[in-house]
N, C-alpha and C positions, 0 to 999 in steps of 0.2 A: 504493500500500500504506500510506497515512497512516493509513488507519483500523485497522492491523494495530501500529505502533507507538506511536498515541495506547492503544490498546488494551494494549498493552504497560506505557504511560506511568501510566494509570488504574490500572493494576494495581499496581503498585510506590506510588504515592501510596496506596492503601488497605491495602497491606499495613503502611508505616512508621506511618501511624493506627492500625490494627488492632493493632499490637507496643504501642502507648500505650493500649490499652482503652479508645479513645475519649477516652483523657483521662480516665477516671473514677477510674480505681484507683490509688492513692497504694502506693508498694515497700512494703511490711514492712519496717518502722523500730522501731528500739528507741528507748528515751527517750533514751538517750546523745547518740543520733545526732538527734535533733531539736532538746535544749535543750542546748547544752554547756556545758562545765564546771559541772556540777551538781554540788553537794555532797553528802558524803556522806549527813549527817542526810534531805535531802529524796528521795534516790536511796531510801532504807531505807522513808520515808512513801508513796512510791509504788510500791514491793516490796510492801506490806503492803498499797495498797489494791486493789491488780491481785490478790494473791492471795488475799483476800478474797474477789473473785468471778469466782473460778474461773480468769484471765487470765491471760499474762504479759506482765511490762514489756518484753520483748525483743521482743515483737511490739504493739506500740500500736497503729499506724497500719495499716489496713488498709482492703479495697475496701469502696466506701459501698454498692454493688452487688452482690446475688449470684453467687458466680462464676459458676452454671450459666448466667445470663440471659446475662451477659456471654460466654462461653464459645458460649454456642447463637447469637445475633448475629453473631461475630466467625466462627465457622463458616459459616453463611448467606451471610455478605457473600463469604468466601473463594472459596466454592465458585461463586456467583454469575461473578467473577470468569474463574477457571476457564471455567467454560463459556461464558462470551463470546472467552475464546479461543480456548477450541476449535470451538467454531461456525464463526467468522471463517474458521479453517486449514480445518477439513473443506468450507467452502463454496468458499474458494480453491484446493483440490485438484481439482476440479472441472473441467475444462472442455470445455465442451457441444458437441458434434459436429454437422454438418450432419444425417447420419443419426438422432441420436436427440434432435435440438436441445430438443424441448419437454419430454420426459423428464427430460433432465440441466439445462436451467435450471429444470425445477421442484425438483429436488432442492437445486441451488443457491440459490436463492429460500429455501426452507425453511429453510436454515442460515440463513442473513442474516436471515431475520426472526425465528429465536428470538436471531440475536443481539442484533439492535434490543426484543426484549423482555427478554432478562437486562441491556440499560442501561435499560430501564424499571424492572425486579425492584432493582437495585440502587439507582436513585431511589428507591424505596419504603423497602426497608428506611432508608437513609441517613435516610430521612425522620423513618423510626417512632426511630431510633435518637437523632436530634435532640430529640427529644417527649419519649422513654420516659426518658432519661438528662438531659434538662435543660440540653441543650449550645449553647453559641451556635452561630447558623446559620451568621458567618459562619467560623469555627473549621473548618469543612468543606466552606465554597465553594467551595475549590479542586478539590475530588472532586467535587466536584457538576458545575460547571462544566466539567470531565474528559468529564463522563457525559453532559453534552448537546453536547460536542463530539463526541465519539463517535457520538450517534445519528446527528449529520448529516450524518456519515464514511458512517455504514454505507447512511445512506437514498439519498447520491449515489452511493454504489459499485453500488446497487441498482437505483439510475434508471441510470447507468449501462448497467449489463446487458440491461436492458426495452430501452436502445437500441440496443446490437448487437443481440441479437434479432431486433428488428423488424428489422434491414440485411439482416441472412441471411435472413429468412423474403424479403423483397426480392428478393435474388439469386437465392433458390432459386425463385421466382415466372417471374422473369426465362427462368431457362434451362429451363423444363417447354416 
């Protein structure tokens, strides 16, 4: 079950990322809180030129990023997530009978490989999110490197399966 708690693992690493918005988005800071002990006369200069155009000093610093882009990525990626675990569990509820053996491994099959494509889907995005944001690569090697650990979780628990399979197709060979 190592691919079920790497999968656990990948998951909790992209959610603590995902709380940092990639790193892009700086809290809503006021000036106080950026330059301390600022004097009055200069506090009042920069009163006057935030409200000048339209702003306030109480809010300076803020994302460089559209919330909605960020907001629809951090969504995507989550949900991504999400469904690679639960592929994983619905595929491991699963277990395939001598009576309906091709059936139920095909069923099983089908979970395992959409869940070897949601850590494809999640490569991608990660990808686009590297590019579109301007983030160093390796800032997120460690997700990344998660997600190819993962696939070759999911591809050996997969080959796996192909070879019981074939044992029981075997046995049941055997005793006709």
């Amino acid at each position: 079950m190592e691919f079920y708690k790497n999968a656990l693992r990948l998951n909790q690493a992209v959610v603590e990322w995902l709380m940092r918005d990639f790193g892009t988005r700086r809290n809503p800071r006021s000036v106080n809180q950026v330059i301390k002990d600022i004097s009055e006369s200069d506090q009042k200069i920069i009163d006057n030129i935030f409200s000048k155009y339209g702003c306030s000093s109480k809010r300076e610093f803020v994302s460089e990023f559209p919330e909605w882009y960020v907001e629809r990525k951090r969504t995507r990626l989550l949900d991504l997530c999400d469904d690679l675990i639960e592929n994983i569990v619905n595929a491991n509820k699963i277990f395939p009978s001598k009576k309906y053996l091709h059936e139920e491994y095909g069923i099983r099959r089908e979970f395992q490989w959409m869940a070897v494509c949601n850590c494809e889907d999640i490569k991608q995005i990660l990808q686009g999110i590297t590019r579109d944001f301007h983030i160093d690569i390796n800032k997120i090697q460690p997700i990344i490197d998660k997600t190819g650990i993962e696939l070759e979780l999911l591809k050996s628990w997969r080959h796996s399966d192909n070879k019981q399979r074939r044992n029981i197709e075997r046995e049941l060979e055997k005793g006709e």
